[in-house]
C-alpha positions in Angstrom: -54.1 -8.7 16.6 -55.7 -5.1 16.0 -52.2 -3.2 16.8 -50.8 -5.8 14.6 -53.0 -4.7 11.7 -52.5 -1.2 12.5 -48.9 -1.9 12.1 -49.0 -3.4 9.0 -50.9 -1.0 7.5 -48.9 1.8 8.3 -45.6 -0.1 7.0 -47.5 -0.6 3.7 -47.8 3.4 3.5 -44.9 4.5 4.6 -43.0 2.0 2.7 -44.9 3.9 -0.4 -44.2 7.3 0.9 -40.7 6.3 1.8 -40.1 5.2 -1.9 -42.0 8.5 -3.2 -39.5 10.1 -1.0 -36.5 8.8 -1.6 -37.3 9.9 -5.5 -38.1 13.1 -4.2 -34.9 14.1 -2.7 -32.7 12.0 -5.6 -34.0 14.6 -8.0 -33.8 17.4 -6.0 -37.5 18.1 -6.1 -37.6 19.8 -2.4 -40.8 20.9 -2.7 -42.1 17.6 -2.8 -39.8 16.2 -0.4 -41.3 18.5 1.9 -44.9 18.0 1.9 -44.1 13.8 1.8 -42.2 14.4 5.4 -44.9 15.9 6.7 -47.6 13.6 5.9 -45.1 10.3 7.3 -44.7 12.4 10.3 -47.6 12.6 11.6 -48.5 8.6 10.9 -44.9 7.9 12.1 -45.6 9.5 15.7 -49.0 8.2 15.7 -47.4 4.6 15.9 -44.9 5.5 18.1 -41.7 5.7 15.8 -40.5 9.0 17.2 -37.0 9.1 15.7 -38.3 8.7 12.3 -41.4 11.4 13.0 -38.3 13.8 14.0 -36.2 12.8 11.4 -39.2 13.7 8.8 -39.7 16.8 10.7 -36.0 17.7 9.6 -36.6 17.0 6.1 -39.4 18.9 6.0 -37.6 21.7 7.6 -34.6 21.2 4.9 -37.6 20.9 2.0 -39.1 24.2 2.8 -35.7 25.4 3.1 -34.4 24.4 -0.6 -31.9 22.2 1.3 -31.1 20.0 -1.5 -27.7 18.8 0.4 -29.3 18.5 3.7 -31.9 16.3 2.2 -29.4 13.7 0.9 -28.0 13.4 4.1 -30.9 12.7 5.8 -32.0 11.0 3.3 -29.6 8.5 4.4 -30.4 8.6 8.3 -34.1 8.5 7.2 -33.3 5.4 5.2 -31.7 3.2 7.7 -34.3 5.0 10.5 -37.2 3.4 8.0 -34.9 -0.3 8.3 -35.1 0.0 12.2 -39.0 0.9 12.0 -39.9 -2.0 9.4 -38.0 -4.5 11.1 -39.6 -3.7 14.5 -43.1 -4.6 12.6 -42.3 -7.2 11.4 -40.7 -8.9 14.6 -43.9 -7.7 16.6 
């Protein structure tokens, strides 16, 4: 029940970070794009979700970069990554 919980919680954040993110790169604000990656990254490989942890770790990269192109396409892989993650948690 504990993992559960710990789960749960972190779905609840990155689903808010996710969202944050998602506006983020939309706008073109890379910047912030940037330092919302890097704070899901480290939670997302703390629970084990290693594809989305790498995939943040490239939009980070493509933040700090000014990447505003790059970002929208991995926006997209980040997106349906985020589906694969929340469905997993939900199913546990």
């Amino acid at each position: 029940m504990i993992t559960r919980d710990f789960l749960n919680d972190f779905r609840i954040s990155a689903e808010k970070i996710s969202a944050e993110l998602t506006t983020a790169c939309s706008s073109g604000q890379t910047d912030v794009a940037e330092t919302l990656a890097h704070k899901l990254k480290s939670s997302a490989r703390s629970v084990g979700a290693l594809a989305l942890g790498e995939l943040c770790e490239e939009i980070e990269t493509s933040g700090k970069a000014g990447e505003r192109n790059s970002l929208m396409v991995l926006l997209l892989k980040f997106e349906q990554e985020m589906a694969n993650v929340e469905n997993f948690i939900k199913n546990y």
